[in-house]
Residue frames relative to the residue before (quaternion, step in Angstrom):
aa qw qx qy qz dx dy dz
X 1.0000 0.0000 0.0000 0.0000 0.00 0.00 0.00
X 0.3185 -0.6395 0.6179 0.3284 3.80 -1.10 0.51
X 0.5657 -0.4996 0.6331 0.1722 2.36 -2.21 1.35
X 0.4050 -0.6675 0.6236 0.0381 3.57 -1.52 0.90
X 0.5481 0.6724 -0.3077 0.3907 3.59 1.23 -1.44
X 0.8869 -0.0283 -0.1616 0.4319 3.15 -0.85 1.92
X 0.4118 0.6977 -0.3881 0.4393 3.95 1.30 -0.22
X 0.2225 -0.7853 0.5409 0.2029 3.53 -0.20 1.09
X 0.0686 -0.7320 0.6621 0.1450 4.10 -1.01 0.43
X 0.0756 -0.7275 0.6551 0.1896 3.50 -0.81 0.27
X 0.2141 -0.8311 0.5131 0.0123 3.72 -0.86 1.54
X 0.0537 0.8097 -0.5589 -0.1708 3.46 -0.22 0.43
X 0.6992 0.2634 -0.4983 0.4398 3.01 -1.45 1.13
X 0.0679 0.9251 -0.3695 0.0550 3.33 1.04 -0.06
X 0.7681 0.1699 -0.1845 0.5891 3.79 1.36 -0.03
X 0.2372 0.7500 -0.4753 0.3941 3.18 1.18 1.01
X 0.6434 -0.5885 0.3395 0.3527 3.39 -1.33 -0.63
X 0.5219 0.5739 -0.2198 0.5916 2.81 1.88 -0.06
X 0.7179 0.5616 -0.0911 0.4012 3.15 0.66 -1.60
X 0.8259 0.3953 -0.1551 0.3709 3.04 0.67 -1.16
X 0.5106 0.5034 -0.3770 0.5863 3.56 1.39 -0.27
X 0.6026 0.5479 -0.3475 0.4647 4.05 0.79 -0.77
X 0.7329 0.4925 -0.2020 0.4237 3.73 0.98 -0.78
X 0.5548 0.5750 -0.3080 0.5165 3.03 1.45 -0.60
X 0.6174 0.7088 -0.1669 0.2975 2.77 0.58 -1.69
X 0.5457 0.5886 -0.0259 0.5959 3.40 0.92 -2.13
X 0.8743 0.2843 -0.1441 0.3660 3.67 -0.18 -1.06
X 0.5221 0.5534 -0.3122 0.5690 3.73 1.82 -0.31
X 0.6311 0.5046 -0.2608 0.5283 3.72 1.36 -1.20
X 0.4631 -0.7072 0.4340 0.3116 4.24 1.36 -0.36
X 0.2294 0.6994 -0.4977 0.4589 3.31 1.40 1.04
X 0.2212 -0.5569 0.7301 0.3284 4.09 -1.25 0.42
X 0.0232 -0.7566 0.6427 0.1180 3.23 -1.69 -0.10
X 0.3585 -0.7140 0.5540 0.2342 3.37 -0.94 0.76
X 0.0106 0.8788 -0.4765 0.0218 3.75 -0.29 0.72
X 0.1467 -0.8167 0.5563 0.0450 3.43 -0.72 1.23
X 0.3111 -0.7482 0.5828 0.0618 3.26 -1.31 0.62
X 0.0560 -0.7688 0.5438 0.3318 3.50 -0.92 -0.97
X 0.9060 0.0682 -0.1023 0.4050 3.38 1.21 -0.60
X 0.5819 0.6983 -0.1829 0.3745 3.02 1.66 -0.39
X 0.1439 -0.8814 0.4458 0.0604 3.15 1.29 1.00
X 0.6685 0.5755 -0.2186 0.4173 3.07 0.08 -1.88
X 0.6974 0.3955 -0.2091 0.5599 4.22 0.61 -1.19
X 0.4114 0.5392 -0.4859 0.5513 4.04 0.85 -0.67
X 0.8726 0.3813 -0.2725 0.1379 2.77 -0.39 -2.02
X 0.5471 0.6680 -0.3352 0.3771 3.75 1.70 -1.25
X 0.6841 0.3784 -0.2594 0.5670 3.80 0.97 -1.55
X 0.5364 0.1342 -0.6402 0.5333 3.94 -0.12 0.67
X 0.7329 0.3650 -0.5317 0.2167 3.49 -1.02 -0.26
X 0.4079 0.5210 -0.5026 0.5563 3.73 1.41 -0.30
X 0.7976 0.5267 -0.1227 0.2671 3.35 -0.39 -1.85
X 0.2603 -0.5949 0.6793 0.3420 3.99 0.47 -1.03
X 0.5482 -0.6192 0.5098 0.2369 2.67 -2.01 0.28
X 0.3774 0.7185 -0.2868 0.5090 3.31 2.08 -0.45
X 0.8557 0.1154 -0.0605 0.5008 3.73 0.91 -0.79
X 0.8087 0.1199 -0.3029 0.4898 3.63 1.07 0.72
X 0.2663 -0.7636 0.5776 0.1111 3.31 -0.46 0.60
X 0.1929 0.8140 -0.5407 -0.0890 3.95 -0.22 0.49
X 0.3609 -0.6381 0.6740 0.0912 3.92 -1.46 0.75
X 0.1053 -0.7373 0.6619 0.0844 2.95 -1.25 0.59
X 0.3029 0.6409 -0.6301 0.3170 3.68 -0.37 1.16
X 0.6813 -0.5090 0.5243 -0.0427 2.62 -2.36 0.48
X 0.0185 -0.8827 0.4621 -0.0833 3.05 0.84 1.66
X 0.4912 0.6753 -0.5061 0.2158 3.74 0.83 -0.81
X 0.7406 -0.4593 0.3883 0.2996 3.55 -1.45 -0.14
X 0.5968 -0.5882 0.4106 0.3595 3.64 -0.52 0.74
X 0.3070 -0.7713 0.4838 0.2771 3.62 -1.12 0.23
């Protein structure tokens, strides 16, 4: 199995329904991740306090496609 430990991922949507099980996931396995959000502050905010800042780093921006 590959080792995760210290591999940076950078997840976007990261507290979605997708996203957010992938980040966990990623961060239980000893991976950092960079994790992005757009609104779900309040869920951002729960997975750093799980996580540390030492091992997740999360953004909130607006990745979708231009209009």
């Amino acid at each position: 199995m590959t080792s995760f430990k210290d591999r940076v991922f950078v997840i976007t949507g990261a507290t979605g329904s997708i996203g957010h099980p992938v980040t966990t996931a990623l961060l239980a396995q000893g991976a950092r991740v960079v994790g992005g959000y757009l609104t779900q502050t309040e869920r951002a905010t729960e997975l750093l306090s799980h996580a540390g800042p030492e091992r997740l780093s999360m953004v909130q921006a607006d990745v979708r496609a231009p209009d």
